[in-house]
MIDOSE-1310 file (N, C-alpha, C; in nm, 2 decimals, decimal comma, always signed):
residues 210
xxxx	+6,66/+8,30/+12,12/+6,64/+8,39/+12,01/+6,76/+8,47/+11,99; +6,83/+8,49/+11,86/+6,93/+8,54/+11,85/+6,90/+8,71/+11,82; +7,01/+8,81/+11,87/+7,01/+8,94/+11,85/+7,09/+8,93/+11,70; +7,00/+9,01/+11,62/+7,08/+9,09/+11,48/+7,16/+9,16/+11,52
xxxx	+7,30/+9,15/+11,47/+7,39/+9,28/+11,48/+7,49/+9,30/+11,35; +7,42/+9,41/+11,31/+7,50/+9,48/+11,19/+7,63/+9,55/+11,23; +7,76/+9,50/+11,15/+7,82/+9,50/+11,19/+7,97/+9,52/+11,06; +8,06/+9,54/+11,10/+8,23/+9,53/+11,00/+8,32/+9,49/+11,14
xxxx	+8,37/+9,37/+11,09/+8,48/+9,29/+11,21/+8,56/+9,42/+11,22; +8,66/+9,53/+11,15/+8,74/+9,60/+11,18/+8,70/+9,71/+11,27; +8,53/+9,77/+11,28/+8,51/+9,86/+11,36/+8,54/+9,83/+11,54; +8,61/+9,91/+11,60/+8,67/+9,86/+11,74/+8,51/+9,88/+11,85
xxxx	+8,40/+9,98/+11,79/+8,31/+9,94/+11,86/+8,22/+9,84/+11,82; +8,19/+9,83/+11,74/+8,15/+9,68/+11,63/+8,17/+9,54/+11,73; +8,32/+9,53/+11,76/+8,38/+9,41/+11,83/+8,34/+9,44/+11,99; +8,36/+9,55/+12,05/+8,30/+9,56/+12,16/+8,14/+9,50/+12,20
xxxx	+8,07/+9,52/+12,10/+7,94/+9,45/+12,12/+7,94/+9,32/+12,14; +8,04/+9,26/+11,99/+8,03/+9,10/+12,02/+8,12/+9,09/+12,18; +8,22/+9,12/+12,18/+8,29/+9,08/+12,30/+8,18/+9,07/+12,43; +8,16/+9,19/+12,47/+8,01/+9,19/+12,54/+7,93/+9,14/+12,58
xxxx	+7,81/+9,07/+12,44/+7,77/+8,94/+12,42/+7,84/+8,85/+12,42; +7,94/+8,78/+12,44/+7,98/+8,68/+12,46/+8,01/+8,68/+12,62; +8,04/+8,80/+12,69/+8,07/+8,76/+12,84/+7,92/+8,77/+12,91; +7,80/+8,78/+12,85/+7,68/+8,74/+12,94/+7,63/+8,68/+12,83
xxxx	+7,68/+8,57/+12,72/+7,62/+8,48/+12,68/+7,51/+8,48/+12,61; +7,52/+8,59/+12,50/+7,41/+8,63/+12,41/+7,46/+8,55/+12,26; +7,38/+8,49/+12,22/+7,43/+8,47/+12,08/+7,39/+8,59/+11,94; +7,46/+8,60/+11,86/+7,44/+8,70/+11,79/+7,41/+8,67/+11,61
xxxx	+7,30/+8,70/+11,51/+7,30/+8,66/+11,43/+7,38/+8,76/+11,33; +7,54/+8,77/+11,26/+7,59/+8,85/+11,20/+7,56/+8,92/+11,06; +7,54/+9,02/+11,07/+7,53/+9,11/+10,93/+7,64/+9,16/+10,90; +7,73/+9,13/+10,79/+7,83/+9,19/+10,76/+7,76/+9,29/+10,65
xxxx	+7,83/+9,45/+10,69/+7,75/+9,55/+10,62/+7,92/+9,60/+10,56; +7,89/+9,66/+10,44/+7,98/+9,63/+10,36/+8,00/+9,79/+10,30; +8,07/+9,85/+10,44/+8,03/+10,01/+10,42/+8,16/+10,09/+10,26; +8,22/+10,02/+10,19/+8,27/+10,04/+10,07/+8,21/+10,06/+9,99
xxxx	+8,15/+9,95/+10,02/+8,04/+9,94/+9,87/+7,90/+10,02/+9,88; +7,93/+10,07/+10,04/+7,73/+10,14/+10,05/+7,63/+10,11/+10,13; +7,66/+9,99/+10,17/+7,56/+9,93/+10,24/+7,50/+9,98/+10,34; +7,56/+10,06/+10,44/+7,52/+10,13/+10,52/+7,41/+10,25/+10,45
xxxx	+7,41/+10,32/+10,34/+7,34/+10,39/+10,28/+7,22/+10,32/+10,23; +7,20/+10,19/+10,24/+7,05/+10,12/+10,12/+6,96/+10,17/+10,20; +6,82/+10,18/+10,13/+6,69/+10,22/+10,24/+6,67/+10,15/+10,34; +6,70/+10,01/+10,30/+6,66/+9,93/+10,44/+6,70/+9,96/+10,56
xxxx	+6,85/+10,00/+10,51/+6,91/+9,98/+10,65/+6,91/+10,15/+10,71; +6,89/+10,22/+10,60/+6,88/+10,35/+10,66/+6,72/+10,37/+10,74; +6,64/+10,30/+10,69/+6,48/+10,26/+10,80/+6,54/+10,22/+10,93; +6,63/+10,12/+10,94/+6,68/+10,09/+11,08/+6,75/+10,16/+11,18
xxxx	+6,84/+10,23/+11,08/+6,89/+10,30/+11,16/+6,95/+10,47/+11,04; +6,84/+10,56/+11,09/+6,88/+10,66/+11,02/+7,03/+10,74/+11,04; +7,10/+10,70/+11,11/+7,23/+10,75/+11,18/+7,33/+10,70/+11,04; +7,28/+10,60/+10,97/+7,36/+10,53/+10,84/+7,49/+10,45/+10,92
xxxx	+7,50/+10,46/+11,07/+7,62/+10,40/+11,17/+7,65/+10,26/+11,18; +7,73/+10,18/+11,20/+7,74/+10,08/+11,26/+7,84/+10,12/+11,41; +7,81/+9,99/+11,50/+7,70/+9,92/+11,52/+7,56/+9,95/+11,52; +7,49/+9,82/+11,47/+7,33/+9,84/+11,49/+7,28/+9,71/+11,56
xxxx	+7,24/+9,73/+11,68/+7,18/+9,57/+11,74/+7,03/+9,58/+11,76; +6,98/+9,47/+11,67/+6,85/+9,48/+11,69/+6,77/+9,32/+11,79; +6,68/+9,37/+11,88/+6,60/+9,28/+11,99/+6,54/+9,28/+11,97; +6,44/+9,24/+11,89/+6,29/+9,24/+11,87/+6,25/+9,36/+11,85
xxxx	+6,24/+9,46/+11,91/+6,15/+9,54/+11,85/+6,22/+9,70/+11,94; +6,34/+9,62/+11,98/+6,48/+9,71/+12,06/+6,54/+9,72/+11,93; +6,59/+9,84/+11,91/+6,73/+9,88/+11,80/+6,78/+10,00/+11,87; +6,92/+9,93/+11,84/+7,04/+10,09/+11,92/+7,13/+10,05/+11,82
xxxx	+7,18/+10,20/+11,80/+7,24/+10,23/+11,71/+7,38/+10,29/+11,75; +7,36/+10,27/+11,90/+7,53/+10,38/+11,98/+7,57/+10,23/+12,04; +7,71/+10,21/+12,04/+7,78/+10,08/+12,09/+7,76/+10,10/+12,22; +7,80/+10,20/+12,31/+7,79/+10,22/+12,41/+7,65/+10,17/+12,51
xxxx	+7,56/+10,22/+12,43/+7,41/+10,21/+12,45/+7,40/+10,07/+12,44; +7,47/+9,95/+12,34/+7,43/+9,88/+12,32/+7,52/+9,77/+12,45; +7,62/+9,78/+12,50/+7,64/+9,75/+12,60/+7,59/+9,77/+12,75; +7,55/+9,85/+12,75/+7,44/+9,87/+12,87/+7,32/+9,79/+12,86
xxxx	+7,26/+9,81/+12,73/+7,14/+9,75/+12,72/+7,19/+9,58/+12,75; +7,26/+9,57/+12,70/+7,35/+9,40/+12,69/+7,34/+9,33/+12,85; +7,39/+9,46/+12,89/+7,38/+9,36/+13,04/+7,26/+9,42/+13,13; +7,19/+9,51/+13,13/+7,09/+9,52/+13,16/+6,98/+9,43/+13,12
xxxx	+6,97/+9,37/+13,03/+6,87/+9,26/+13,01/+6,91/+9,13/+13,00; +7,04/+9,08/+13,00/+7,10/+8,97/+13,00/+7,22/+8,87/+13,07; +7,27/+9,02/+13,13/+7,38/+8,94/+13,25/+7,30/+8,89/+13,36; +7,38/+8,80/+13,41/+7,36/+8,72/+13,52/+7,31/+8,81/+13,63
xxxx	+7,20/+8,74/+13,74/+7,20/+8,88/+13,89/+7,33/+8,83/+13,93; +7,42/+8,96/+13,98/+7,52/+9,01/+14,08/+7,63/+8,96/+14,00; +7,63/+9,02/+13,85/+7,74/+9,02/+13,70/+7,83/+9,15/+13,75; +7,93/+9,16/+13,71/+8,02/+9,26/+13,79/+8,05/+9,35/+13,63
xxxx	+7,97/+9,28/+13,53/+8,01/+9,40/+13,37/+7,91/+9,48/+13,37; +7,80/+9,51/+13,49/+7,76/+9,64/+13,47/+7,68/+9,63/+13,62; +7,72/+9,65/+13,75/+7,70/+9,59/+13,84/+7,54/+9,69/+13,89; +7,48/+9,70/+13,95/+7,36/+9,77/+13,97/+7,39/+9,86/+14,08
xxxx	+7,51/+9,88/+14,16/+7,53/+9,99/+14,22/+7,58/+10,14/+14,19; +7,45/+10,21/+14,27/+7,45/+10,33/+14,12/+7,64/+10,37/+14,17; +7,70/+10,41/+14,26/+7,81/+10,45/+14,24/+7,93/+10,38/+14,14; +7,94/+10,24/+14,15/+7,99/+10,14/+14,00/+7,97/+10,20/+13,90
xxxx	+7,81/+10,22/+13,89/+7,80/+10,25/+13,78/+7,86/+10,36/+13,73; +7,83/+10,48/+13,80/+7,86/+10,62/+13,83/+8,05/+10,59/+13,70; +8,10/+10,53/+13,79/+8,26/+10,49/+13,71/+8,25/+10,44/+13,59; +8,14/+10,38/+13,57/+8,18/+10,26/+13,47/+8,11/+10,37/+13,36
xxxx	+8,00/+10,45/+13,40/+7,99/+10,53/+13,25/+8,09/+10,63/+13,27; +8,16/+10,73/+13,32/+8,27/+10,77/+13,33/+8,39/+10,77/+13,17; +8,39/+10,59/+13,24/+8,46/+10,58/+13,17/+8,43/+10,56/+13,00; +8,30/+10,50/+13,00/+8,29/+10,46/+12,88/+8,26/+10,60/+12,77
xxxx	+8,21/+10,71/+12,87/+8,25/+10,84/+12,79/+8,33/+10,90/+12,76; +8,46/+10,88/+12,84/+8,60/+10,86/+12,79/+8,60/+10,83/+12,67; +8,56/+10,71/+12,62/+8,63/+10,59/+12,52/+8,55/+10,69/+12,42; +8,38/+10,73/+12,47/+8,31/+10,75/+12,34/+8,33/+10,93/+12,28
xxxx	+8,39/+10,97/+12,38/+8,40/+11,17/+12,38/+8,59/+11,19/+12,33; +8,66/+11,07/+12,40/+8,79/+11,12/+12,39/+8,89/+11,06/+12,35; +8,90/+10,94/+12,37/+8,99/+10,79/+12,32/+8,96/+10,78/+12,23; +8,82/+10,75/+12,14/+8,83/+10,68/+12,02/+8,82/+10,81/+11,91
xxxx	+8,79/+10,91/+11,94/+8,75/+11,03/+11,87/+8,89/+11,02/+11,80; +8,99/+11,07/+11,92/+9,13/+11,08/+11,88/+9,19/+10,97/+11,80; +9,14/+10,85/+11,82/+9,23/+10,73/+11,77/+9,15/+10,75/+11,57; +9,04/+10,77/+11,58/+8,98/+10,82/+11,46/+9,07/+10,93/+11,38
xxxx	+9,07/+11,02/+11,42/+9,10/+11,20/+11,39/+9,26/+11,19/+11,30; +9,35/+11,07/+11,43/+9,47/+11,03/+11,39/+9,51/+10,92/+11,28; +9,42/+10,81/+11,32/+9,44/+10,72/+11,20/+9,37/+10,69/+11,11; +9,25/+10,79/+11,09/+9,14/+10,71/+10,92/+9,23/+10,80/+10,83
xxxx	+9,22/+10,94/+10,86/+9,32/+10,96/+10,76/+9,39/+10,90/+10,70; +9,50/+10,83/+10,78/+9,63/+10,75/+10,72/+9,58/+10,64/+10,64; +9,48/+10,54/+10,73/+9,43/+10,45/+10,71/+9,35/+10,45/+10,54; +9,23/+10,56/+10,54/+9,14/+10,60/+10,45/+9,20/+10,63/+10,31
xxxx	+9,30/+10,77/+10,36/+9,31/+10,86/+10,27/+9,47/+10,90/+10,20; +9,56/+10,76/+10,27/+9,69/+10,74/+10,29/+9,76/+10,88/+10,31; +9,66/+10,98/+10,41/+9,74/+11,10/+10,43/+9,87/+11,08/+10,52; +9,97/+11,19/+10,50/+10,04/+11,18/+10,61/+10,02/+11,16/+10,74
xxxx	+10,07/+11,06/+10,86/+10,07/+11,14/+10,98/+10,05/+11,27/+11,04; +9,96/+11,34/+11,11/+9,96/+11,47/+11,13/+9,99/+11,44/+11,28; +10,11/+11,54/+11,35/+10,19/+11,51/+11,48/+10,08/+11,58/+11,60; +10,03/+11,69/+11,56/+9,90/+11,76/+11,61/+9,83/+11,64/+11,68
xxxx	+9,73/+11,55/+11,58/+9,65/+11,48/+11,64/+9,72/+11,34/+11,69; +9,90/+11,32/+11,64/+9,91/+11,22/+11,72/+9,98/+11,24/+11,86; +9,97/+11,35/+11,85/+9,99/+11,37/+12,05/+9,81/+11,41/+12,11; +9,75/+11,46/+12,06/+9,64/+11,49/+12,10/+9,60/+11,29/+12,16
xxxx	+9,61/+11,18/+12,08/+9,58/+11,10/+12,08/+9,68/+11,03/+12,18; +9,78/+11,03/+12,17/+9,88/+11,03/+12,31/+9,87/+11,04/+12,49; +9,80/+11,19/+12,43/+9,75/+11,27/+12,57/+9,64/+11,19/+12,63; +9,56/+11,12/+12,57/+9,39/+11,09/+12,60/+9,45/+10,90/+12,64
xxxx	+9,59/+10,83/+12,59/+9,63/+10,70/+12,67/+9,71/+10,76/+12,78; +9,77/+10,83/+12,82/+9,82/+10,87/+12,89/+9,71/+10,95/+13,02; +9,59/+11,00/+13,00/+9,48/+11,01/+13,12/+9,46/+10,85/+13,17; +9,42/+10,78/+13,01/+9,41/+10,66/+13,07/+9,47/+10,56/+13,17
xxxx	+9,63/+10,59/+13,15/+9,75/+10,54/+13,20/+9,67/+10,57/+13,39; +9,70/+10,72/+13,39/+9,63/+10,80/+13,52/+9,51/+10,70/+13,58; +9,41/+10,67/+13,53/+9,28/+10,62/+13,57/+9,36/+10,49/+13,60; +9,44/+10,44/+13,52/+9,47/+10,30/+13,57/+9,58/+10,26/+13,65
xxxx	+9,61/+10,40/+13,73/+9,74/+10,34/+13,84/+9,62/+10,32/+13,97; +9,51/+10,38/+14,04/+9,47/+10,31/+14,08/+9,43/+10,22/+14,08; +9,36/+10,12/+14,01/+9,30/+10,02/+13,97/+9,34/+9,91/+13,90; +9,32/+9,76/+13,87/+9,35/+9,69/+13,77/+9,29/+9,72/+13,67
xxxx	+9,16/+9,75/+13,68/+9,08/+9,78/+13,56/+9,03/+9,94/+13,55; +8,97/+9,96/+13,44/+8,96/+10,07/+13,44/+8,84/+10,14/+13,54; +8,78/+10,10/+13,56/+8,70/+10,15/+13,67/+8,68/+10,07/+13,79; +8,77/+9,99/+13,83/+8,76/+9,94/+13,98/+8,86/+9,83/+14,00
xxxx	+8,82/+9,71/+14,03/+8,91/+9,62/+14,07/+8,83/+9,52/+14,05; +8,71/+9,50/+13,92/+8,64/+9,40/+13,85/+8,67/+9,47/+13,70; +8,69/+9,34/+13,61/+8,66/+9,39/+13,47/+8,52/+9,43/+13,42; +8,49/+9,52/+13,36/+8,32/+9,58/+13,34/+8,31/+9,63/+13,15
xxxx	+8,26/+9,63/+13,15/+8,19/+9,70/+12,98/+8,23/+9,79/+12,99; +8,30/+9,89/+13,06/+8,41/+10,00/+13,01/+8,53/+9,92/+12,98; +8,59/+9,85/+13,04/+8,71/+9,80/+12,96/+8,72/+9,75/+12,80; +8,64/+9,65/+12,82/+8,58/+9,58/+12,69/+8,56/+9,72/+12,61
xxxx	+8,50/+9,83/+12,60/+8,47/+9,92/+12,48/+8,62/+9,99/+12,49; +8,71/+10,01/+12,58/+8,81/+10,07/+12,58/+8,99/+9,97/+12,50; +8,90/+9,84/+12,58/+9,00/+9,73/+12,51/+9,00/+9,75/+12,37; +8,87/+9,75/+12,28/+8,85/+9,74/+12,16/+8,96/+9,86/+12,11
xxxx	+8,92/+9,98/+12,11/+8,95/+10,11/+12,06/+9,15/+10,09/+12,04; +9,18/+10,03/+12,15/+9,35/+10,01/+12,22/+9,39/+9,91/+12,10; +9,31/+9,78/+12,08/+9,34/+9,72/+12,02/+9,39/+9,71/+11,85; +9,28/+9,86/+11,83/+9,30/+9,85/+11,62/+9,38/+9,95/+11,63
xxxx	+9,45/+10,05/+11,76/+9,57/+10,13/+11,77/+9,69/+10,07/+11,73; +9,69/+9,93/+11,85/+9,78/+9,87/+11,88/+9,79/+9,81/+11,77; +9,73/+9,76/+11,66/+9,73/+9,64/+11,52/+9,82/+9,77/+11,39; +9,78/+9,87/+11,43/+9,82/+9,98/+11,32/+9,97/+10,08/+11,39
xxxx	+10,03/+10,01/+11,48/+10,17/+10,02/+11,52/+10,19/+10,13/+11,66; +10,05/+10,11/+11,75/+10,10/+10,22/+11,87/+10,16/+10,14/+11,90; +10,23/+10,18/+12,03/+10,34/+10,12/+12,12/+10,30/+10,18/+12,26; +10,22/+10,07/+12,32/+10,19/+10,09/+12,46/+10,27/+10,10/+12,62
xxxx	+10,38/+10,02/+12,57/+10,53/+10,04/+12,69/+10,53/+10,13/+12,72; +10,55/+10,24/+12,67/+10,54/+10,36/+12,73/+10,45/+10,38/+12,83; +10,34/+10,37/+12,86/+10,24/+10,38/+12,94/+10,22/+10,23/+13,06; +10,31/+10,21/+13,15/+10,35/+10,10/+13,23/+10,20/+10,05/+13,25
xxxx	+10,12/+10,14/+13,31/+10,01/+10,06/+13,35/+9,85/+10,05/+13,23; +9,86/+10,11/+13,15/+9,76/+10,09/+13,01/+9,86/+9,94/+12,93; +10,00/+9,95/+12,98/+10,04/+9,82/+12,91/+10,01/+9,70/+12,99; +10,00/+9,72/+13,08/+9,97/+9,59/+13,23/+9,83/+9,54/+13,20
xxxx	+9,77/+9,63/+13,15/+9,58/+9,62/+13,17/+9,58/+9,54/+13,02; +9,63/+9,60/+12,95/+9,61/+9,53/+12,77/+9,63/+9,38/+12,80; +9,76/+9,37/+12,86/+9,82/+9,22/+12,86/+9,72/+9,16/+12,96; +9,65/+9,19/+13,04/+9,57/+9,14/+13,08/+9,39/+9,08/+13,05
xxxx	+9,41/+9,21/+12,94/+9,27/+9,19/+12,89/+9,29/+9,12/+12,77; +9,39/+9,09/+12,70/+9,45/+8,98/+12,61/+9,41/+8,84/+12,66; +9,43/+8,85/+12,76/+9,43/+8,70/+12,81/+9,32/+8,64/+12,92; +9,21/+8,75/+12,94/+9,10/+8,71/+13,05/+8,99/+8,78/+12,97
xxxx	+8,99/+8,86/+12,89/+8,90/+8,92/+12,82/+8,79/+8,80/+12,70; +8,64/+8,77/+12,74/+8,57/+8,74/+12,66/+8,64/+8,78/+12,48; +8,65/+8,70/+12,43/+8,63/+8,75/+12,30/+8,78/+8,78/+12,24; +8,90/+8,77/+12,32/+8,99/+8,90/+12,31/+9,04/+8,81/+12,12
xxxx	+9,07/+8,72/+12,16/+9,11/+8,63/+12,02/+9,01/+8,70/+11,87; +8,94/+8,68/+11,89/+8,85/+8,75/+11,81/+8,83/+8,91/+11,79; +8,85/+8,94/+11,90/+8,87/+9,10/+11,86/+9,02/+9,17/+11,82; +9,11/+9,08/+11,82/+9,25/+9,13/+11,76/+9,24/+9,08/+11,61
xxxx	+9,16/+8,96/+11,57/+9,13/+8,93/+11,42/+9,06/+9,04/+11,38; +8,96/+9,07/+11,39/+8,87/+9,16/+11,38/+8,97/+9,30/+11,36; +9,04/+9,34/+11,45/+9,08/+9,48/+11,44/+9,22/+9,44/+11,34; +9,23/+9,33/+11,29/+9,36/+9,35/+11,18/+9,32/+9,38/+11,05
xxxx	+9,22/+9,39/+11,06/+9,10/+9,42/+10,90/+9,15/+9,56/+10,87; +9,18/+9,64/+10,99/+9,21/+9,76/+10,94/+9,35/+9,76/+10,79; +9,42/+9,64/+10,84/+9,54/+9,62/+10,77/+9,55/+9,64/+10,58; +9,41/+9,58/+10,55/+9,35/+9,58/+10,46/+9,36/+9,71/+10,39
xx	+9,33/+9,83/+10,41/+9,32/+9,92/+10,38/+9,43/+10,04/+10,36; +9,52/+10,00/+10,40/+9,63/+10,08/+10,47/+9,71/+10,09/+10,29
């Protein structure tokens, strides 16, 4: 049975879901929601999800409407026993949401704050939020000299939601060298990451708008 997921290829949490679903093998039935034109606003979809947000994944008679939420739920009902993308030890876990409140309180906020403007409203650069946004890959850099990954020494559903966010940065001209070990982790999740091909198409959509 396939999950509905309402969705825009360019949103970096949008692609985290699919990525997700694809590394525990969910198939997904796509809704392209066509938030220009409104679609997020019609009744229908505001019945589904009054937040007017995407992502929206719907299970039968499960609907989440926070990406985050929807990757937990993802491998809580569908990964494999003893899957290391959201492993059942509460201290793992303990890391793995950590981080993904990172992505959802302070990484993507900033990556938002700094580039829809530009992106949206062809404002100038504001230097303010592009070091604020600086400051929050550079904790990350921190989190990731211990570790290969961002929360241990398995790839997990914090990376994947953090890969996404890095990626529509990286498509809209950051420059991650600077950051030796957030650059080591990217090139790696480039190339062992479920989905990664697909979520670098997906986040060049932003390009479109610019």
């Amino acid at each position: 049975m396939l999950l509905d997921l309402y969705y825009l290829p360019g949103s970096a949490p949008c692609r985290a879901v699919q990525m997700v679903a694809e590394a525990v093998d969910v198939p997904l039935n796509l809704h392209h929601l066509d938030l220009m034109a409104g679609a997020h606003r019609s009744a229908t979809y505001t019945k589904l999800n009054p937040q007017q947000t995407i992502p929206t994944l719907v299970d039968r008679t499960v609907v989440l409407c926070e990406s985050r939420a929807a990757l937990i739920y993802l491998c809580d009902r569908y990964a494999k026993a003893g899957s290391d993308w959201y492993p059942l030890d509460i201290v793992q876990r303990a890391a793995i949401n950590q981080r993904l409140f990172f992505d959802a309180c302070v990484l993507y906020p900033r990556f938002t704050d700094f580039y829809h403007p530009q992106v949206f409203g062809n404002a100038a650069p504001d230097v303010k939020k592009r070091v604020a946004f600086e400051r929050s890959v550079e904790l990350l850099n921190i989190f990731l000299k211990e570790h290969a990954f961002v929360a241990g020494s398995s790839m997990t559903i914090a990376d994947i939601s953090i890969f996404a966010t890095l990626t529509t940065a990286c498509v809209l001209g950051f420059e991650l060298k600077p950051y030796a070990c957030v650059y080591r982790w990217y090139q790696a999740m480039m190339k062992s990451c479920p989905g990664a091909k697909k979520n670098l198409e997906g986040a060049k959509e932003f390009l479109k708008y610019k």
